[in-house]
MARZAKE-889002 format. One record per atom (N, C-alpha, C, O): residue in one letter; atom name; x, y, z. Coordinates in Angstrom, 2 decimals, decimal comma, padded with zeros to 5 digits. Last residue first. Layout:
BEGIN
SITE r  a       x       y       z
SITE A CA       X       Y       Z
...
% end
This chain:
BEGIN
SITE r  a       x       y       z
SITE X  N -020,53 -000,16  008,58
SITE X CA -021,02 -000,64  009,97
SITE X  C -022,65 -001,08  010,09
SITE X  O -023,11 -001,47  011,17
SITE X  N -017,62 -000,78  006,90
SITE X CA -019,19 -000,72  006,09
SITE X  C -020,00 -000,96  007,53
SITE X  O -020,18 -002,17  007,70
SITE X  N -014,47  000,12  007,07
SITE X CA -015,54 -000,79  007,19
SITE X  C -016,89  000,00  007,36
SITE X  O -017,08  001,11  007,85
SITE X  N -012,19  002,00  005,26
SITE X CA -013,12  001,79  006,28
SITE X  C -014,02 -000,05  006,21
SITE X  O -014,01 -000,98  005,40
SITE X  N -008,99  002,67  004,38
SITE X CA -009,85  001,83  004,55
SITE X  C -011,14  002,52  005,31
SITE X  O -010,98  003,58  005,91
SITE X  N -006,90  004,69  002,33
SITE X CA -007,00  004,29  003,53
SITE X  C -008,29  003,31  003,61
SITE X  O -008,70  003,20  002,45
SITE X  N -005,58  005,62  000,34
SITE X CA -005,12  006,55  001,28
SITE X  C -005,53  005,42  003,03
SITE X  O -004,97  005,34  004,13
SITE X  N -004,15  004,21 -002,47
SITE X CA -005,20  003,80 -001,36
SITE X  C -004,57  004,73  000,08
SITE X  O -003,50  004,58  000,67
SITE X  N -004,09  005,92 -005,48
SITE X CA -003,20  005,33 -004,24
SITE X  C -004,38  005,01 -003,65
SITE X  O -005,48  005,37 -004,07
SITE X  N -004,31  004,30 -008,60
SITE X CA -004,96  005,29 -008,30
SITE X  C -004,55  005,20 -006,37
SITE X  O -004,85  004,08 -005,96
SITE X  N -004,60  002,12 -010,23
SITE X CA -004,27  002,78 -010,99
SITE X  C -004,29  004,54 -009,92
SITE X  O -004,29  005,65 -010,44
SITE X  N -005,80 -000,37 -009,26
SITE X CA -004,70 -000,48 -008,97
SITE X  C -003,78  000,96 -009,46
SITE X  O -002,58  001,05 -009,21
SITE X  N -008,44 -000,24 -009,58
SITE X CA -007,50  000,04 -007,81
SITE X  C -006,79 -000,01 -007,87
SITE X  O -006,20  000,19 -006,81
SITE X  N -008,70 -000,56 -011,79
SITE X CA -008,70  001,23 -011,14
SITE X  C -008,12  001,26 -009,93
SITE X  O -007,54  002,15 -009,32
SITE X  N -008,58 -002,96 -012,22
SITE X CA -007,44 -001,86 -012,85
SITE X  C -007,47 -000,78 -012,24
SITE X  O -006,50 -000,05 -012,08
SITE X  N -010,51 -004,08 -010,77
SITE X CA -009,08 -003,60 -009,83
SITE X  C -007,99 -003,19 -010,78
SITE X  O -006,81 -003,07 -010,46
SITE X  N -012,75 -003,33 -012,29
SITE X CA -012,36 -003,03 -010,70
SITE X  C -011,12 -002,52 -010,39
SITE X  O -010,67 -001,44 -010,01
SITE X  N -011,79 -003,61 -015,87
SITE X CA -012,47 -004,65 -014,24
SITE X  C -011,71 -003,52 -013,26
SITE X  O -010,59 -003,02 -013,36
SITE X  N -012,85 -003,00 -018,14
SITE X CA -011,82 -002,51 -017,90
SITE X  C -012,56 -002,96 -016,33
SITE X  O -013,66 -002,61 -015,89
SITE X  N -012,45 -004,33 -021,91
SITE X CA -013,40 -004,12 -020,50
SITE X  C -012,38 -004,37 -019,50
SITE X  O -011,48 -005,20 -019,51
SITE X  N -011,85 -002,63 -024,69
SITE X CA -011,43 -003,56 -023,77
SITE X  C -012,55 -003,18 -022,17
SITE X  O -013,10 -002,18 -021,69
SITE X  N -011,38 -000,36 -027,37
SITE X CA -011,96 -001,77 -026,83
SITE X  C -011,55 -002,41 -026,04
SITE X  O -010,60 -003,06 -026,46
SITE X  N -010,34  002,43 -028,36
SITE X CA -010,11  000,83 -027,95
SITE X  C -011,27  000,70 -027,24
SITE X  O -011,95  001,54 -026,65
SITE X  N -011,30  004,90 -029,37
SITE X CA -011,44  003,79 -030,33
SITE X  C -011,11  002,63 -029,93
SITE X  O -011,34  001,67 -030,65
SITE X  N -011,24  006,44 -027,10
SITE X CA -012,22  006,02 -027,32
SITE X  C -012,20  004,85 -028,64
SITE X  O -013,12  004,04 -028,76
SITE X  N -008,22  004,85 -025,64
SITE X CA -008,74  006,30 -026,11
SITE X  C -010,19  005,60 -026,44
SITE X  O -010,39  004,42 -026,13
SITE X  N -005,59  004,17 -024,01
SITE X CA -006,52  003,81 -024,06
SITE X  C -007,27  004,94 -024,52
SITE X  O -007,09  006,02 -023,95
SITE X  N -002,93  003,94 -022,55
SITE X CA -003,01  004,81 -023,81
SITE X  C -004,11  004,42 -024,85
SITE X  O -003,93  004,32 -026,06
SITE X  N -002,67  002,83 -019,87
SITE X CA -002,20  002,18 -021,57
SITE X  C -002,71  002,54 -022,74
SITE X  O -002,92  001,83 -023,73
SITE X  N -002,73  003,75 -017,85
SITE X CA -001,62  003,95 -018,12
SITE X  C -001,34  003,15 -019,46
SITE X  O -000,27  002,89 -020,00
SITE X  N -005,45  003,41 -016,79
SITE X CA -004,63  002,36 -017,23
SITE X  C -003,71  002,88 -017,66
SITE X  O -003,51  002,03 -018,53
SITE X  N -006,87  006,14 -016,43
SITE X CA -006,13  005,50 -015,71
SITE X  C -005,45  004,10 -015,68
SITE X  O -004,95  003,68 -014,64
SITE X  N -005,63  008,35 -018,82
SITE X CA -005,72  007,43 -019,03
SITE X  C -005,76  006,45 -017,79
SITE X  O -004,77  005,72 -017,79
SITE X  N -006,03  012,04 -019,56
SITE X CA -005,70  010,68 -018,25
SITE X  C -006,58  009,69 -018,46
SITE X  O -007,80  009,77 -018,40
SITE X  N -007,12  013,23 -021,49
SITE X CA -005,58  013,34 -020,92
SITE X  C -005,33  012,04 -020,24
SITE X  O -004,47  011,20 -020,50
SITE X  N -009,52  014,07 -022,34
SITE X CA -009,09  012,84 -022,93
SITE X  C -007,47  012,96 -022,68
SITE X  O -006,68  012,80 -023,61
SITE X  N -010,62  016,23 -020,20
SITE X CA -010,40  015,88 -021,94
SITE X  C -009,55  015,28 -022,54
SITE X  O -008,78  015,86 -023,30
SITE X  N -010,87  014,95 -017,81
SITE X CA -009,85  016,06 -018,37
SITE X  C -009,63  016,10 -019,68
SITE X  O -008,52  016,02 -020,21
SITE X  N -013,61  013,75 -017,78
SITE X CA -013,46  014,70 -017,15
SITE X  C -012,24  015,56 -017,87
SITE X  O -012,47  016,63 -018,43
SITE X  N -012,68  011,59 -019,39
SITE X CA -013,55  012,54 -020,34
SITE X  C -013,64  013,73 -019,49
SITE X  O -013,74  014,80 -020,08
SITE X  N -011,28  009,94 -017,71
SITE X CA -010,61  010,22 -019,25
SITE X  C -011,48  011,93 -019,61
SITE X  O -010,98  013,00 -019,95
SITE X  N -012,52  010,24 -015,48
SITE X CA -010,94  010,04 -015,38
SITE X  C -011,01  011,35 -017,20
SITE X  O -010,89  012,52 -017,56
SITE X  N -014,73  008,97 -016,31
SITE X CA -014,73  010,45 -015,53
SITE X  C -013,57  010,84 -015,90
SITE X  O -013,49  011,79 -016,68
SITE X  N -014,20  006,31 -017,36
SITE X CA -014,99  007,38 -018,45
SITE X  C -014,40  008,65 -017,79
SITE X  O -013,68  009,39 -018,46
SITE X  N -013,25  004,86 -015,03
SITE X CA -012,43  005,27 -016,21
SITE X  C -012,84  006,39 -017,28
SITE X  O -012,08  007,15 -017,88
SITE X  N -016,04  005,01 -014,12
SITE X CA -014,59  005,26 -013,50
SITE X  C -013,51  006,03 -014,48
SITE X  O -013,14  007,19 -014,63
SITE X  N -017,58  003,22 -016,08
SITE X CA -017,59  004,67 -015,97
SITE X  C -016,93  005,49 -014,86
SITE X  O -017,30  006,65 -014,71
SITE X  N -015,87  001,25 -015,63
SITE X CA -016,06  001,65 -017,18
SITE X  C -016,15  003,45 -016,79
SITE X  O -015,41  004,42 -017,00
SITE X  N -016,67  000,29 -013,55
SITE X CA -015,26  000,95 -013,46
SITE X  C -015,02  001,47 -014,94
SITE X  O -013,98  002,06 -015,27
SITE X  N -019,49 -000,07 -013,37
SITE X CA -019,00  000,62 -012,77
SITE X  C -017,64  001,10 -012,85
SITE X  O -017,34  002,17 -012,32
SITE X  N -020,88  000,02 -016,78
SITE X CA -020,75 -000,63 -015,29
SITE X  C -019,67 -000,17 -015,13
SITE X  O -018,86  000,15 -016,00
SITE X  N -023,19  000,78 -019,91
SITE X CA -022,00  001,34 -019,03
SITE X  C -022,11  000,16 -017,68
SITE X  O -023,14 -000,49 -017,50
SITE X  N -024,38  002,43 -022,34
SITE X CA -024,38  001,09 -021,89
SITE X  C -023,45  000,63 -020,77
SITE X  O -022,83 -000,33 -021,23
SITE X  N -023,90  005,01 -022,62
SITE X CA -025,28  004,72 -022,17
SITE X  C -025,03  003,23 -021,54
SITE X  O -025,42  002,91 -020,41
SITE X  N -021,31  005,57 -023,40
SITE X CA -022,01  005,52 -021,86
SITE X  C -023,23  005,46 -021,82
SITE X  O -023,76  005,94 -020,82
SITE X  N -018,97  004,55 -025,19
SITE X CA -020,42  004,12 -025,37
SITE X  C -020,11  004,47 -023,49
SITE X  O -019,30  004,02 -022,68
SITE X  N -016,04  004,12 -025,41
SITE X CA -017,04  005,59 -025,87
SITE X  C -018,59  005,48 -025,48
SITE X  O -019,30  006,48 -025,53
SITE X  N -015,40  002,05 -025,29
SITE X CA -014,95  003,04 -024,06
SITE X  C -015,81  003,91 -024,24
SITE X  O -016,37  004,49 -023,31
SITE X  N -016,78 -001,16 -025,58
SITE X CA -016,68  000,53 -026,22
SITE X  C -016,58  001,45 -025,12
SITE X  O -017,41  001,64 -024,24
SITE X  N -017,40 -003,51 -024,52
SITE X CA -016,06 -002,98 -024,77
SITE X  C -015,70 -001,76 -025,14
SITE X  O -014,56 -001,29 -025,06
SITE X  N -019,76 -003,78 -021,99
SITE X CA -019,13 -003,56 -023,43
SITE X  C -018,12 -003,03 -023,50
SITE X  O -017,77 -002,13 -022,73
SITE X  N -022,22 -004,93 -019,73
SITE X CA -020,32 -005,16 -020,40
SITE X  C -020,05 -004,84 -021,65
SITE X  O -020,12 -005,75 -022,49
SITE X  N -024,51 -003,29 -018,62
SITE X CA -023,97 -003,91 -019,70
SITE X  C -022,51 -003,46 -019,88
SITE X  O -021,89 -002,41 -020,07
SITE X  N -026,88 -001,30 -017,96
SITE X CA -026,27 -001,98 -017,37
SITE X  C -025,53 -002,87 -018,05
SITE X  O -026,37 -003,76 -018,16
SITE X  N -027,85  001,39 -019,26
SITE X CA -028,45  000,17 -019,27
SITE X  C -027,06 -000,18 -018,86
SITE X  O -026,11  000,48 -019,28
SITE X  N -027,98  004,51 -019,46
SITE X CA -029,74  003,41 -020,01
SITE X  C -029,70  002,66 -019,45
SITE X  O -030,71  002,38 -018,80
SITE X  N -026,63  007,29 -018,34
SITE X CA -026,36  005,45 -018,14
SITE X  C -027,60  005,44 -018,40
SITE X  O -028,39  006,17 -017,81
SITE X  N -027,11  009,60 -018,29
SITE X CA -026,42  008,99 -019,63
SITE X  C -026,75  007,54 -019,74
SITE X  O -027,01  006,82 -020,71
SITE X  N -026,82  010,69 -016,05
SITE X CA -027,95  010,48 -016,47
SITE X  C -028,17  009,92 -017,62
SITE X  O -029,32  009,72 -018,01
SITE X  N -024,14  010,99 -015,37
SITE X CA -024,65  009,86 -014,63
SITE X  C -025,53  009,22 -015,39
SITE X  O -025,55  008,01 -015,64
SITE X  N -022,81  013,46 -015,98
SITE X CA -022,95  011,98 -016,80
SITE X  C -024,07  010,84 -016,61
SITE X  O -024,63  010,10 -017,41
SITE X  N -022,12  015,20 -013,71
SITE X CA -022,72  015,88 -015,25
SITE X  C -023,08  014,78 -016,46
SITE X  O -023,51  015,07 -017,58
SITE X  N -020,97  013,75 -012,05
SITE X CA -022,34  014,28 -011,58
SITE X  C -022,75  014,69 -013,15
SITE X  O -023,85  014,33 -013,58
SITE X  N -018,77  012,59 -013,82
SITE X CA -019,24  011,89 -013,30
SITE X  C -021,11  012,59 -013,00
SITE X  O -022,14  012,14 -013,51
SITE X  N -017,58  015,58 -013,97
SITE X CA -018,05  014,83 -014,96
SITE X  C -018,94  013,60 -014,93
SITE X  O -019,79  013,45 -015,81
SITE X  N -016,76  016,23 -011,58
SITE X CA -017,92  017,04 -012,04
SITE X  C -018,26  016,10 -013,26
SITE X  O -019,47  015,95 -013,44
SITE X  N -015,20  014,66 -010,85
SITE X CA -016,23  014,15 -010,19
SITE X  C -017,40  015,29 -010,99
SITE X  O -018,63  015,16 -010,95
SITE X  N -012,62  014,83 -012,60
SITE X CA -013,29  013,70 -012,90
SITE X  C -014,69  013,50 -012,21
SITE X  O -015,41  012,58 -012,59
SITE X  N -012,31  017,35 -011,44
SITE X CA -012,92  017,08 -013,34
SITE X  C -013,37  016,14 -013,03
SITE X  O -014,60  016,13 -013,00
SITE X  N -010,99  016,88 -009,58
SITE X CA -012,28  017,43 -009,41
SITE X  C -013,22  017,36 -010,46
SITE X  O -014,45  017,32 -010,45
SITE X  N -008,74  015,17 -010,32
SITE X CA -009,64  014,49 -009,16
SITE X  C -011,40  015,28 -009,35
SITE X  O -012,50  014,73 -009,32
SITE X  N -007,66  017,45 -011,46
SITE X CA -008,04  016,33 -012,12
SITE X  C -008,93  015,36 -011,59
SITE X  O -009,77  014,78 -012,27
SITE X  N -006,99  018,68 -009,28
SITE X CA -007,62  019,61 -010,04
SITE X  C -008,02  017,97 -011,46
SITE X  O -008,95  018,10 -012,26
SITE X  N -005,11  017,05 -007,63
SITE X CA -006,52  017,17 -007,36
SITE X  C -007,57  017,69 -008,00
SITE X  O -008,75  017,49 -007,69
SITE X  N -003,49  014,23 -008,39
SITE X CA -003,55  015,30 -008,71
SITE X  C -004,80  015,60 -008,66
SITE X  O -005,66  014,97 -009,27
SITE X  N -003,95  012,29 -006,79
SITE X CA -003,00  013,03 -006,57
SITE X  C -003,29  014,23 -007,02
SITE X  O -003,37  015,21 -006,29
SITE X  N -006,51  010,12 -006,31
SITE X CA -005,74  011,07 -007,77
SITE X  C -004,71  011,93 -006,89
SITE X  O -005,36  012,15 -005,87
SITE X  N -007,53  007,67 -004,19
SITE X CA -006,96  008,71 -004,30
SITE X  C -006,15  009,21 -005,40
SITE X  O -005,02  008,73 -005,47
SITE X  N -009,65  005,41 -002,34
SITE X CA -009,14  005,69 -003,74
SITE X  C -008,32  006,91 -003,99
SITE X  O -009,34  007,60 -003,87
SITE X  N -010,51  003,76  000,46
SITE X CA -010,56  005,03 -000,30
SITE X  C -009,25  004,98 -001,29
SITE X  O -008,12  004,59 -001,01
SITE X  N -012,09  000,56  000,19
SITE X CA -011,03  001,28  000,06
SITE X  C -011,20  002,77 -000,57
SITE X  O -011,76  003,05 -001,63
SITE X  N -014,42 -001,01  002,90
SITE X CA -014,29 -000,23  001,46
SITE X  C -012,86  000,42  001,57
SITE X  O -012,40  000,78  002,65
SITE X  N -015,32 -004,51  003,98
SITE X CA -014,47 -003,25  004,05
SITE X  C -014,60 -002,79  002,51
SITE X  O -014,76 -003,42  001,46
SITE X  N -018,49 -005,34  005,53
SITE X CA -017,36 -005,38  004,40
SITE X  C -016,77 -004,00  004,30
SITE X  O -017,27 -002,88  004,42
SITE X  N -020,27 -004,92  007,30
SITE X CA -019,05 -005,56  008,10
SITE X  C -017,69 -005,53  006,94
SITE X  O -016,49 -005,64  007,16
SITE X  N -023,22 -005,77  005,67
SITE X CA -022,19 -005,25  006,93
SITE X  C -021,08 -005,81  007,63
SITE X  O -020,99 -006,84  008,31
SITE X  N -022,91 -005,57  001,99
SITE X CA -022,88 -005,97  003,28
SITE X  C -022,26 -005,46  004,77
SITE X  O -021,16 -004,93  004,96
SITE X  N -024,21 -002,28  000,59
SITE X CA -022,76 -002,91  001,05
SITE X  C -023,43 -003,90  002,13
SITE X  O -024,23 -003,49  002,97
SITE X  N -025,88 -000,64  000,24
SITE X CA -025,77 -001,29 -000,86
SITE X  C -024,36 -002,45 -000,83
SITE X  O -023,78 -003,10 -001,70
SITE X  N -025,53  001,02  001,77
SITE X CA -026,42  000,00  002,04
SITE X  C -026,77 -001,16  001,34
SITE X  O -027,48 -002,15  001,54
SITE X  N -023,59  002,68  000,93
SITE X CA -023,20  001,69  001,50
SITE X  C -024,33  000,71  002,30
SITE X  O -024,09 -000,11  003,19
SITE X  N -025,43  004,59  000,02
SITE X CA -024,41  003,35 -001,28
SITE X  C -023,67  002,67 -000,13
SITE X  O -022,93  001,83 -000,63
SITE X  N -026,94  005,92  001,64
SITE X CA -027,81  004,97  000,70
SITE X  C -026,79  004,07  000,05
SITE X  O -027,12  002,98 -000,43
SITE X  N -024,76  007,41  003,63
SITE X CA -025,81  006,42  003,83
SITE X  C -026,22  005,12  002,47
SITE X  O -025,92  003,93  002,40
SITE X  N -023,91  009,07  000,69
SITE X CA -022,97  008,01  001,47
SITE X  C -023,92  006,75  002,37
SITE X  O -023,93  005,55  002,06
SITE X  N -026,46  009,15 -001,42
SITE X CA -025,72  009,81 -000,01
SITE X  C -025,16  008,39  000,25
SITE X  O -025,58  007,24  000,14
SITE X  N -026,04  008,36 -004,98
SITE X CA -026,09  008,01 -003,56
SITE X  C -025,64  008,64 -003,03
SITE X  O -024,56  009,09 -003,40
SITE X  N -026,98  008,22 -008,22
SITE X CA -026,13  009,58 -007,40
SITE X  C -026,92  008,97 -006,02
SITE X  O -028,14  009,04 -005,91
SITE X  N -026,20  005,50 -011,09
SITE X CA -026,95  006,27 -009,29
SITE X  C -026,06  007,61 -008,64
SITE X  O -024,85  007,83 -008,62
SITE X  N -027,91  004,29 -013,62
SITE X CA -026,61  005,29 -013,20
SITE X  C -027,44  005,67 -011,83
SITE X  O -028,61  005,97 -011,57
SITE X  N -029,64  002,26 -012,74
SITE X CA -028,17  001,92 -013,43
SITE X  C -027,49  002,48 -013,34
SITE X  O -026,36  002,08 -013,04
SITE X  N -032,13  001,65 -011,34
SITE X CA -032,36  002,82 -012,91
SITE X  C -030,59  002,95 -013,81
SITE X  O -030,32  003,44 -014,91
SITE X  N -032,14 -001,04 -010,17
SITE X CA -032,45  000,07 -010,34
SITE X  C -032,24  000,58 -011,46
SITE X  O -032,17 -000,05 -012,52
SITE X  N -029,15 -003,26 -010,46
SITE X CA -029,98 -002,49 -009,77
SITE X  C -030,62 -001,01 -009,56
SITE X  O -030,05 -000,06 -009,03
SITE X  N -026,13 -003,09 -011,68
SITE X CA -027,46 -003,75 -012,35
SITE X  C -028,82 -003,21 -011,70
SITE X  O -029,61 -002,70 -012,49
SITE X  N -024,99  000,38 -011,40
SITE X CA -024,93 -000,74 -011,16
SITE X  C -025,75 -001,64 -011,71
SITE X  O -026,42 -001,04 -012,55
SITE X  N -022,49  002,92 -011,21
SITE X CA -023,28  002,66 -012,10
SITE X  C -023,12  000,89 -011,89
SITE X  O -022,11  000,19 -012,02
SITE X  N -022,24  005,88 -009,16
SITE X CA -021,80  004,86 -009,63
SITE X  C -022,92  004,17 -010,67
SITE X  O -024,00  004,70 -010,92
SITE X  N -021,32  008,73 -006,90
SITE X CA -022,01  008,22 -008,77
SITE X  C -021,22  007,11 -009,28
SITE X  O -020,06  007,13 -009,70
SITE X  N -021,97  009,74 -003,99
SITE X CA -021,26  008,91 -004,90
SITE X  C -022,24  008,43 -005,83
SITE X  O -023,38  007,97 -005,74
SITE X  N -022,25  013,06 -003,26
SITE X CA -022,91  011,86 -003,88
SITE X  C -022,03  010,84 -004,13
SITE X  O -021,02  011,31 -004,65
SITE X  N -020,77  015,47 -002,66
SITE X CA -020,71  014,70 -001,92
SITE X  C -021,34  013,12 -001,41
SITE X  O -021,26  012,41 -000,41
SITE X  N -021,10  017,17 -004,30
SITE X CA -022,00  017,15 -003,78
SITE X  C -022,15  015,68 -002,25
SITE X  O -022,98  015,25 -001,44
SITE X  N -019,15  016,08 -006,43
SITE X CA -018,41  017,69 -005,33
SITE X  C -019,80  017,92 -004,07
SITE X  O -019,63  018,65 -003,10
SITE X  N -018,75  012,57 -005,91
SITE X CA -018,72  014,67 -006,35
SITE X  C -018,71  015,10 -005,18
SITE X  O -018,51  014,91 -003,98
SITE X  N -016,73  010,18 -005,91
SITE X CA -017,45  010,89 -004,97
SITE X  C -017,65  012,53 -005,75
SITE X  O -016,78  013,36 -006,03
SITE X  N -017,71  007,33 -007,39
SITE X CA -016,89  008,39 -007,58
SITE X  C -017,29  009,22 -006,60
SITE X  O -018,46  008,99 -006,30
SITE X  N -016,87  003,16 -006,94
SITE X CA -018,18  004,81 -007,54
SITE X  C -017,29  005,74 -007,19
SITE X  O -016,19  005,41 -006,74
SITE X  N -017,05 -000,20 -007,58
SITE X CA -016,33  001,34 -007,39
SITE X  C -017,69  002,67 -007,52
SITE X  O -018,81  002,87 -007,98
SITE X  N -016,50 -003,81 -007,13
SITE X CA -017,55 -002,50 -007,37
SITE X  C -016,90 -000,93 -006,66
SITE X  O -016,44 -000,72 -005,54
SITE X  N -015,99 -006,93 -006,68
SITE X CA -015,59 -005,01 -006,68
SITE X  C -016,96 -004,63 -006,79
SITE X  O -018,09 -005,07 -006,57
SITE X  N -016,76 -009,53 -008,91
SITE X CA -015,94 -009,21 -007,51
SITE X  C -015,68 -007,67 -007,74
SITE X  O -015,24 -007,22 -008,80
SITE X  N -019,82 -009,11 -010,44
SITE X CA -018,52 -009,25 -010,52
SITE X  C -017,75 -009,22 -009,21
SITE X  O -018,42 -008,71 -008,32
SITE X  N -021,96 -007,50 -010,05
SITE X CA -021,94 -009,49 -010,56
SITE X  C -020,61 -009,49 -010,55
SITE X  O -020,39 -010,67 -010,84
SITE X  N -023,15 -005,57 -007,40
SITE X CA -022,08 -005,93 -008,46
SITE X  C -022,45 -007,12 -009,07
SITE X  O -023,34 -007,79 -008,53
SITE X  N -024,24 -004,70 -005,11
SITE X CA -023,89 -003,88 -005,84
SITE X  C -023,04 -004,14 -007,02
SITE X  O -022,35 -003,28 -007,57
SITE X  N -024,28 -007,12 -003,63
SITE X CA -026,01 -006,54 -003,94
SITE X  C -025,57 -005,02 -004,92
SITE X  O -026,47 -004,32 -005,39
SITE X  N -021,39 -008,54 -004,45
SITE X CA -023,19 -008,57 -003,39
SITE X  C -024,20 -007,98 -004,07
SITE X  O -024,84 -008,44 -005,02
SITE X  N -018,62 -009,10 -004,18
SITE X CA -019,44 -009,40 -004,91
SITE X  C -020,53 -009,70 -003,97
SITE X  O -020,67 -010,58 -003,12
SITE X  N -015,38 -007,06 -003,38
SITE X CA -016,64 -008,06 -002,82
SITE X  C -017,64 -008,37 -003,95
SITE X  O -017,35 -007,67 -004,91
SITE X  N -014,49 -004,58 -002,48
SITE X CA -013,80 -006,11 -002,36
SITE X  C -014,14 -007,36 -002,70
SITE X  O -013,56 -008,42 -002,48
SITE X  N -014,86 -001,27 -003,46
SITE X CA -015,31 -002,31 -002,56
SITE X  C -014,82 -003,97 -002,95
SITE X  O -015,01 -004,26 -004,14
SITE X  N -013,67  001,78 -003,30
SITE X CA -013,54  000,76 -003,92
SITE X  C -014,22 -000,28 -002,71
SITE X  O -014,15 -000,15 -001,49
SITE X  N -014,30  005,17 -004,60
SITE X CA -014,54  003,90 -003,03
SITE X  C -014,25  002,81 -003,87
SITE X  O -014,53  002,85 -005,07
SITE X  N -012,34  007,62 -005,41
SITE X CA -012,95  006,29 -005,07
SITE X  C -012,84  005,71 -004,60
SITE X  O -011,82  005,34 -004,01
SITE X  N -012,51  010,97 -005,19
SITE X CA -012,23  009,90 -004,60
SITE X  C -012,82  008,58 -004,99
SITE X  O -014,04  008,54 -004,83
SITE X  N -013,59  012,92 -006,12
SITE X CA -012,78  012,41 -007,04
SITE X  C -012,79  011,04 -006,60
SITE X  O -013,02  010,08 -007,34
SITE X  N -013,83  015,33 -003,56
SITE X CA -014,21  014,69 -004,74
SITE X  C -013,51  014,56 -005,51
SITE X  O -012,75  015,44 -005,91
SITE X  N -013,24  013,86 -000,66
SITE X CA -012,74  014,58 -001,29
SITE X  C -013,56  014,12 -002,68
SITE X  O -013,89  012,96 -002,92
SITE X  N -013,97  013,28  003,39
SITE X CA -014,14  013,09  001,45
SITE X  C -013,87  013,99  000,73
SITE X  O -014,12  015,12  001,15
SITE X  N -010,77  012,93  005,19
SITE X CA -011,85  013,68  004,87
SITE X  C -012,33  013,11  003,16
SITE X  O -011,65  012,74  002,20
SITE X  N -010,24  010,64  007,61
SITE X CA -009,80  010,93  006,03
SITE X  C -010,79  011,79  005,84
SITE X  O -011,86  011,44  006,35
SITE X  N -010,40  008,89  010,31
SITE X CA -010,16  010,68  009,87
SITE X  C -009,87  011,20  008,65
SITE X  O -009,22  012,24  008,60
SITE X  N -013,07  007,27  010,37
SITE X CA -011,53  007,41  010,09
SITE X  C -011,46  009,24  009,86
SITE X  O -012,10  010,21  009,47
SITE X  N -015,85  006,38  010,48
SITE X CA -014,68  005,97  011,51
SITE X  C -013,28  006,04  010,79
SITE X  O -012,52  005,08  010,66
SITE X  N -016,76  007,06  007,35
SITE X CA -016,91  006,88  008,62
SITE X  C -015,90  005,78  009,66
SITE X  O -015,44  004,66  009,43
SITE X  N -014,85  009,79  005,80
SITE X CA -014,93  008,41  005,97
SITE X  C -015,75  007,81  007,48
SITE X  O -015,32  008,13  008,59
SITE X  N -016,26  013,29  006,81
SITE X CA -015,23  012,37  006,58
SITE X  C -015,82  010,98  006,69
SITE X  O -016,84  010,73  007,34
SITE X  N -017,07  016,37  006,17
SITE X CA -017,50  015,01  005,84
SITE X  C -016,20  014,31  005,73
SITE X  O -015,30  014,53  004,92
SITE X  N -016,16  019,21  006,36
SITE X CA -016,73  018,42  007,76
SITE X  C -017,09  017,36  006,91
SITE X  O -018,28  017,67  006,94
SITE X  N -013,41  020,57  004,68
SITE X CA -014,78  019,61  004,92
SITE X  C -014,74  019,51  005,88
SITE X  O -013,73  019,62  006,57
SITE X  N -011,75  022,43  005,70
SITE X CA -012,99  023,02  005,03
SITE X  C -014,10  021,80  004,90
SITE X  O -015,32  021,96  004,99
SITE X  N -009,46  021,45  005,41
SITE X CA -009,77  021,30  006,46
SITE X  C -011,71  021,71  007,05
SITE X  O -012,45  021,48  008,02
SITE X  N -007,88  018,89  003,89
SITE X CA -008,83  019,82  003,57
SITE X  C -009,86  020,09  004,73
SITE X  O -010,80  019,36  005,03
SITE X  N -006,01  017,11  004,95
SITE X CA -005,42  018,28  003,73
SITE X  C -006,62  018,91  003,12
SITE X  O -006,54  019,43  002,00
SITE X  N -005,83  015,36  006,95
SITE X CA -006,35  016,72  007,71
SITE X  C -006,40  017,76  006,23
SITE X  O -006,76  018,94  006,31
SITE X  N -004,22  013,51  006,95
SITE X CA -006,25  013,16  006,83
SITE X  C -006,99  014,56  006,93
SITE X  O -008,19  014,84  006,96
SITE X  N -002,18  012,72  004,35
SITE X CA -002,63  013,15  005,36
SITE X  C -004,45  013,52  005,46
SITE X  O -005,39  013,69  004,68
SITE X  N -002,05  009,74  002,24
SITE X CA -002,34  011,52  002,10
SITE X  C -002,32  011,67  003,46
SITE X  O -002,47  010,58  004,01
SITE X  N -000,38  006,95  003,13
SITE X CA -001,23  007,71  003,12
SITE X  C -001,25  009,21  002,76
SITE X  O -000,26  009,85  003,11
SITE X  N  001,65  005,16  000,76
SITE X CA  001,53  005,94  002,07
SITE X  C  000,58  007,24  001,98
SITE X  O  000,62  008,18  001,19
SITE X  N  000,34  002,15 -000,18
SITE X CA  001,37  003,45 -000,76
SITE X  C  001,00  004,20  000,60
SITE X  O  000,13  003,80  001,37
SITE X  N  000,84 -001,17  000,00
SITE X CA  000,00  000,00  000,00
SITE X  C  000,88  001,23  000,00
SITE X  O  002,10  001,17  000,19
% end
């Protein structure tokens, strides 16, 4: 694991991780470990805006979701741990969450496809990767593999976890 951000580097929020001193930041992703009621796959990720929603995109329900922290970890068994996610660079962190809140409504339909470009048809680290890319106009790649809208590839969970520091943990209470 990479060494934490400090918990205090925005002192202006009052919303932090529950039971940890990390403050939320938008951009951030939650990453989750697991296969439940928010995934078919092992993981599941979402983005935090500036509203302090996480926007993720799941089989359940209407597909693209803007959740209070409450509502998306209900969507979590209890007791399962989530990883906070962290961009370094923060002015990119923020693109990626305004884009995310400015997208959501895009998602139709729940579906593995390989088209980076396609967000109607979208799941969750697809449209991870979408914010990333399309938030800073097509700069940041978080696969580091020079991935643009003409590739093709389905892009799982833990490319993003792996693409992005882990400041820190919680558990789901």
């Amino acid at each position: 694991m990479k060494g934490p951000s400090h918990p205090s580097e925005n002192t202006a929020n009052p919303r932090f991780y529950p039971g940890t001193s990390y403050p939320m930041l938008p951009g951030d992703v939650l990453y989750s470990h697991k296969s439940a009621f928010s995934s078919l796959l092992v993981g599941h990720e979402g983005i935090v805006g500036e509203d302090y929603r996480i926007y993720h995109v799941n089989a359940r329900g209407k597909n693209g979701h803007a959740d209070s922290l409450p509502a998306y970890l209900s969507r979590h068994r209890k007791g399962e741990r989530l990883s906070i996610l962290r961009l370094r660079d923060k002015e990119a962190a923020l693109a990626a969450a305004q884009w995310a809140a400015g997208n959501i409504e895009r998602v139709k339909m729940y579906r593995y496809t390989p088209s980076l470009a396609d967000i109607s048809k979208n799941y969750c680290s697809k449209f991870i990767w979408q914010s990333f890319y399309y938030g800073t106009g097509e700069r940041l790649d978080l696969t580091g593999r020079g991935l643009g809208e003409q590739r093709k590839t389905i892009l799982t969970p833990a490319r993003i976890y792996r693409s992005l520091e882990i400041i820190g943990h919680f558990f789901n209470k």
